[in-house]
Backbone as CSV, one residue per row, in Angstrom:
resi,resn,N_x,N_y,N_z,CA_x,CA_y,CA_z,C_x,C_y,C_z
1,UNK,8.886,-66.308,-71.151,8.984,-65.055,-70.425,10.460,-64.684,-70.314
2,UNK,10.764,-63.471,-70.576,12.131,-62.620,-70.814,12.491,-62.913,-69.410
3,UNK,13.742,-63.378,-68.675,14.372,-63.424,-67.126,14.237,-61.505,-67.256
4,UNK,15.202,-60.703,-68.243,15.337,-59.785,-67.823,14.034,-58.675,-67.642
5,UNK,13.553,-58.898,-68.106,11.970,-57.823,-68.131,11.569,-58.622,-66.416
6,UNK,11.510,-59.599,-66.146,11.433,-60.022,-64.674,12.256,-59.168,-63.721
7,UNK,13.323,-59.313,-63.929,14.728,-58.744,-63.239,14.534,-57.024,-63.372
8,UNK,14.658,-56.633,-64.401,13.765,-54.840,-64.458,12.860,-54.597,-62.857
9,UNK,11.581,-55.207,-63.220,10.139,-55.141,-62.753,10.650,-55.520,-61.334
10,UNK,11.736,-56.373,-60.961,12.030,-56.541,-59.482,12.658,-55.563,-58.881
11,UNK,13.224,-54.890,-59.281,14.220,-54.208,-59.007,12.955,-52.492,-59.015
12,UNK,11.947,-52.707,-59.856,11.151,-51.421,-58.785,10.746,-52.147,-57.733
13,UNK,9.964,-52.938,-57.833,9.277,-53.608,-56.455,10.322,-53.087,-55.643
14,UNK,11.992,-53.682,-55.456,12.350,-53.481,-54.593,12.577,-52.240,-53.873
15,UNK,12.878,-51.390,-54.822,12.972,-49.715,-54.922,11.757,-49.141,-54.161
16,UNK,10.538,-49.247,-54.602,9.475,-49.505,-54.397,9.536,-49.372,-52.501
17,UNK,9.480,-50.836,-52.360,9.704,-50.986,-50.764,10.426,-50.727,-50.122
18,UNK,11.748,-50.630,-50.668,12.569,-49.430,-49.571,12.291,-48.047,-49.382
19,UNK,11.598,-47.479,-50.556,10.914,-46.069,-50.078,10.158,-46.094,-49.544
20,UNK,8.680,-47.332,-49.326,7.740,-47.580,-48.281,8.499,-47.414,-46.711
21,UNK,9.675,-48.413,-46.694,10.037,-48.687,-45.302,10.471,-47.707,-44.973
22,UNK,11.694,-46.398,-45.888,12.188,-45.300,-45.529,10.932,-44.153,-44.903
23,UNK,10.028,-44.385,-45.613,8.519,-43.327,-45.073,8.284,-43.786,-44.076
24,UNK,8.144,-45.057,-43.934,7.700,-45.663,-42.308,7.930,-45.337,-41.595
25,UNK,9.688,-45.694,-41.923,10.348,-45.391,-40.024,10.244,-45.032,-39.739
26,UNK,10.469,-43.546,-39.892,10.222,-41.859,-38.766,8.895,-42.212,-38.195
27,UNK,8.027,-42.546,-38.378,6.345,-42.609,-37.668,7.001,-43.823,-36.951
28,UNK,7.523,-45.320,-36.767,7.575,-46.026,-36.381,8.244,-45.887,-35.011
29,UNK,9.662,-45.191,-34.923,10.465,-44.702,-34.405,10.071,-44.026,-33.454
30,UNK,9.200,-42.854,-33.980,8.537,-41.704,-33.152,7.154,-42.469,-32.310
31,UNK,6.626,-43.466,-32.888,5.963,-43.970,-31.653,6.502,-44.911,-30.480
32,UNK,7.426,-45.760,-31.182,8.093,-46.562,-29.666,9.043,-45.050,-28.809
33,UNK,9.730,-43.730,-29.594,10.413,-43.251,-28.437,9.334,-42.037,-27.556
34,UNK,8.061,-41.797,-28.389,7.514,-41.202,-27.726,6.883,-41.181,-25.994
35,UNK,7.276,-39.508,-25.735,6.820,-39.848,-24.148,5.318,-40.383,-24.120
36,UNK,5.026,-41.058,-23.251,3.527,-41.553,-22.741,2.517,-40.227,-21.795
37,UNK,3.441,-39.885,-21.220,2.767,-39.491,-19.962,1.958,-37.571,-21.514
38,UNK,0.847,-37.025,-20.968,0.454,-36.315,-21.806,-0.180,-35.179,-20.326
39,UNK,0.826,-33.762,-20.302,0.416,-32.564,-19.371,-0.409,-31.572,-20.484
40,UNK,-0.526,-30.406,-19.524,-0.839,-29.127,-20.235,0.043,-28.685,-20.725
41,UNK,1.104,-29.005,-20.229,2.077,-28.244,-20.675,2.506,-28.874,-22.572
42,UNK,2.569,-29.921,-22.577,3.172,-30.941,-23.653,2.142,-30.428,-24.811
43,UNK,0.843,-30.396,-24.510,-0.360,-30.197,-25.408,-0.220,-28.675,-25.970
44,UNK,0.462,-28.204,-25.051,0.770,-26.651,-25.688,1.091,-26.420,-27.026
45,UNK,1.323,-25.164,-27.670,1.213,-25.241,-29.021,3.099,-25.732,-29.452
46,UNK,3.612,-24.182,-28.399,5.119,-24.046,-28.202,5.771,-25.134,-27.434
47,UNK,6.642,-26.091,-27.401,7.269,-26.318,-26.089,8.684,-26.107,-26.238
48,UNK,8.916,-25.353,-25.390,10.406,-25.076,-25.292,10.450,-24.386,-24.277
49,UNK,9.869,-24.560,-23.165,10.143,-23.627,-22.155,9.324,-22.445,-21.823
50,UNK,9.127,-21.752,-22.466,8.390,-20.515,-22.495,6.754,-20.578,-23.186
51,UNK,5.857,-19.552,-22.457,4.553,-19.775,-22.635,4.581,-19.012,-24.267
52,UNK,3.771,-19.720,-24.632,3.592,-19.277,-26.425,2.884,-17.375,-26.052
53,UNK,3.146,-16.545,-26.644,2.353,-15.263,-26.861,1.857,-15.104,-28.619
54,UNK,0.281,-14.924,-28.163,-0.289,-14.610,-29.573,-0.698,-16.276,-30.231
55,UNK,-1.411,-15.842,-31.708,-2.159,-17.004,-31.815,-1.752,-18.076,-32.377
56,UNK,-1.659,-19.278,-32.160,-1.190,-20.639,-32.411,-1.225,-20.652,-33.968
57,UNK,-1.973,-20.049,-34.579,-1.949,-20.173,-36.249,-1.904,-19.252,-36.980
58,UNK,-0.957,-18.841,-37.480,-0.422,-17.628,-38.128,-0.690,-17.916,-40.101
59,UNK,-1.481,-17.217,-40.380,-2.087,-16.857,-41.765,-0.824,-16.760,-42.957
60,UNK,-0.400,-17.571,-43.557,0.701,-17.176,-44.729,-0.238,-17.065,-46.118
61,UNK,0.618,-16.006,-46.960,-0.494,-16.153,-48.563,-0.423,-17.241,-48.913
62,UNK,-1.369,-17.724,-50.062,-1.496,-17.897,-50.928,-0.484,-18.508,-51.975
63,UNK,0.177,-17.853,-51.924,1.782,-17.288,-52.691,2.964,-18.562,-52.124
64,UNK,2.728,-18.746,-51.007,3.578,-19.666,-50.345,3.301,-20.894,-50.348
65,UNK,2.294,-21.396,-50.451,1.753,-22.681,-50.523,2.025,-22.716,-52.001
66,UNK,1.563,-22.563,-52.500,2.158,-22.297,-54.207,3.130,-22.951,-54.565
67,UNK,4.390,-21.700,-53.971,5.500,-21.617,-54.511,6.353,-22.823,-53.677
68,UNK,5.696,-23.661,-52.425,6.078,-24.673,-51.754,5.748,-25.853,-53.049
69,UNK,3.917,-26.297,-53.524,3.946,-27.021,-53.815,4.537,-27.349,-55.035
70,UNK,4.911,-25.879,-55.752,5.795,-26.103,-57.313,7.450,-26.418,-56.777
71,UNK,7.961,-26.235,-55.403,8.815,-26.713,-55.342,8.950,-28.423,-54.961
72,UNK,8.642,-29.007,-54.609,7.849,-30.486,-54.695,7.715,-31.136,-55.214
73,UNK,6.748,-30.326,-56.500,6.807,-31.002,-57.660,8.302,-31.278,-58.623
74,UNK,8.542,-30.231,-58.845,10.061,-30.233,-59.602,10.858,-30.890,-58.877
75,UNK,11.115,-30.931,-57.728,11.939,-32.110,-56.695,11.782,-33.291,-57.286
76,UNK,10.469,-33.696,-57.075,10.037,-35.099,-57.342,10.181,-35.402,-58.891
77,UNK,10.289,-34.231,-59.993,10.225,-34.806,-61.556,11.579,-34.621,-61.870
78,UNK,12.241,-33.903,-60.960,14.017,-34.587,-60.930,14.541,-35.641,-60.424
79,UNK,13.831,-36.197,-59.628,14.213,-37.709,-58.779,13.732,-38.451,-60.375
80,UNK,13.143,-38.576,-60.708,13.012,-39.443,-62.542,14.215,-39.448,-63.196
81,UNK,14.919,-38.282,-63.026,16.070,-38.125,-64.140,17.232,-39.228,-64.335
82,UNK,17.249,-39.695,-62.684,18.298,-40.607,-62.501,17.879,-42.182,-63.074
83,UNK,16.385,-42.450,-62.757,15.957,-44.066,-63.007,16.302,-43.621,-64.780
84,UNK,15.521,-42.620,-65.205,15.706,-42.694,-66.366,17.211,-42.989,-67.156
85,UNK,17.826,-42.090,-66.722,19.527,-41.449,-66.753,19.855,-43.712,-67.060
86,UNK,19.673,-44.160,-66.099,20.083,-45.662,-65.784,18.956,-46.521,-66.824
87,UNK,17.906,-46.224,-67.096,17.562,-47.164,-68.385,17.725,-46.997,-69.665
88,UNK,17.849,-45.528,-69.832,18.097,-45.320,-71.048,19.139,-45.504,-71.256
89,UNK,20.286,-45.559,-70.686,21.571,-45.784,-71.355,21.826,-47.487,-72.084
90,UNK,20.941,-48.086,-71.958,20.992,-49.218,-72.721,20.742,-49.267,-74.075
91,UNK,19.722,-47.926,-73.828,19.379,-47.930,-75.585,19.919,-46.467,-76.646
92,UNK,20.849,-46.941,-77.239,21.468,-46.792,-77.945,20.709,-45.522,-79.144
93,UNK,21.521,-44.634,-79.662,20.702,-43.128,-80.364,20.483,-42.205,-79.367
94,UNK,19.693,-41.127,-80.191,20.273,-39.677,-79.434,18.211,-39.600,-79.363
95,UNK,17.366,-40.995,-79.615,16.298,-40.138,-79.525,15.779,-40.363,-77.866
96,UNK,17.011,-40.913,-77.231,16.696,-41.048,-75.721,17.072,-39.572,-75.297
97,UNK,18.142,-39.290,-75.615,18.492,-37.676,-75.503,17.217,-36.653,-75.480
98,UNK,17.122,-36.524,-77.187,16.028,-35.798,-77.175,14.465,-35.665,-76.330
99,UNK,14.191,-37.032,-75.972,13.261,-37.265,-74.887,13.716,-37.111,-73.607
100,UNK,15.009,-37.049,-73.331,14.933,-36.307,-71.754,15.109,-34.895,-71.952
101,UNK,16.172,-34.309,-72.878,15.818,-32.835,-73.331,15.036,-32.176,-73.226
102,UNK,13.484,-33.391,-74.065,11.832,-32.711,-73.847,11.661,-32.354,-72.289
103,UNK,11.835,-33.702,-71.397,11.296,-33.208,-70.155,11.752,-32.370,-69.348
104,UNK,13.008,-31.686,-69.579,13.875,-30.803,-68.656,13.222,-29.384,-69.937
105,UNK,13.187,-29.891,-70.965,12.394,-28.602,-71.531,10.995,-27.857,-70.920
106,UNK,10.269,-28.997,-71.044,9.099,-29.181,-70.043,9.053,-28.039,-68.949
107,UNK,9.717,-28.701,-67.937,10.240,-28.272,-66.527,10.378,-26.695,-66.621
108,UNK,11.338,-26.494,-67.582,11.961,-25.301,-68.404,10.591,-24.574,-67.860
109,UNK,9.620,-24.657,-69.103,8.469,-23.915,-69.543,7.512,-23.961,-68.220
110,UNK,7.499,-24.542,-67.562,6.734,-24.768,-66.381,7.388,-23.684,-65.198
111,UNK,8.353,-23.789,-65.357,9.417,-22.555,-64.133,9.379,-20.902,-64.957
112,UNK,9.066,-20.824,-66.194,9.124,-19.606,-66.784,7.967,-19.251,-66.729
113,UNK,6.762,-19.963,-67.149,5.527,-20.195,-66.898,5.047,-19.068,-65.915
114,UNK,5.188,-19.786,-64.469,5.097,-19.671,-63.459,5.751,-18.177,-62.829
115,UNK,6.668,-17.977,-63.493,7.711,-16.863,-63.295,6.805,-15.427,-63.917
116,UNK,6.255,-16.111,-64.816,5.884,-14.910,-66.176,4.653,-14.665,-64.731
117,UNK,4.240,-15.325,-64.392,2.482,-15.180,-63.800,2.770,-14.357,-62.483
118,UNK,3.760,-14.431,-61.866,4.927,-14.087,-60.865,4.609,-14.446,-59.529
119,UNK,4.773,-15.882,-59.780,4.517,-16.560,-58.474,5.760,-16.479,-57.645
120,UNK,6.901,-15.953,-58.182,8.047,-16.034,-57.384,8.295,-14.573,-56.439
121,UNK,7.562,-13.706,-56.940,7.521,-12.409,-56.689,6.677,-12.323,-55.292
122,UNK,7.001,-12.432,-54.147,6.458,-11.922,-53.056,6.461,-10.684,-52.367
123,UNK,5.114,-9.923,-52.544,4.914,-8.255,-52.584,5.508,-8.406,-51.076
124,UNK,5.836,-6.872,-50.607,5.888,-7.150,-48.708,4.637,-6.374,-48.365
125,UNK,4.224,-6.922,-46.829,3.129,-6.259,-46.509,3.337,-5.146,-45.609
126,UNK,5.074,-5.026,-45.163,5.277,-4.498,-43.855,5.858,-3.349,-44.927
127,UNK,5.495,-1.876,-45.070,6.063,-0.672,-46.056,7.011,-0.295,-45.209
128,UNK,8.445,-0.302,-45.807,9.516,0.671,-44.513,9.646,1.577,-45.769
129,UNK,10.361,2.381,-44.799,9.739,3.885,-45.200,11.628,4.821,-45.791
């Protein structure tokens, strides 16, 4: 058995579990500092002082959830660039190039895509005049 193909494969594990523990904390954190005691007031929708006016759940398009979850995605298929960026440089030729090229090409066609269909285009509903 290769030490280094071991040594690779550890080094996600470890990666791995520090993004587990980084997701954790905030929930971990937020339950030991959370208050105990639970009013009407706390259960409210608003808290900041003032009584909320109008309804606790306000309707967004379509359009926004969308254009949230395509931002997300592309977040997350740029966080790749770097593990990649760091293995490929071991291997030697330009057809590592061309294969990250593809995927930022990819990306490319996926944002024009999307553009052409005009998910970026948010009509207004409020007409000023």
């Amino acid at each position: 058995m290769d030490h280094k193909w071991v040594l690779d494969h550890v080094y996600v594990l470890v990666f791995l579990g520090v993004g587990f523990a980084a997701a954790a904390l905030p929930f971990v954190i937020a339950a030991l500092l959370a208050p105990r005691n639970r009013s009407t007031k706390t259960m409210d929708t608003y808290e900041c002082g003032m009584d909320p006016i109008g309804p606790a759940w306000i309707r967004y398009g379509v359009l926004y959830y969308l254009y949230a979850l395509m931002f997300l995605a592309f977040d997350v298929d740029v966080l790749y660039l770097y593990p990649a960026a760091l293995a490929y440089r071991k291997i030697p030729g330009f057809g590592v190039l061309l294969e990250v090229v593809l995927f930022v090409a990819i990306l490319a066609l996926a944002i024009a895509y999307a553009w052409r269909k005009g998910v970026f285009t948010w009509p207004r509903k409020i007409q000023t005049r």
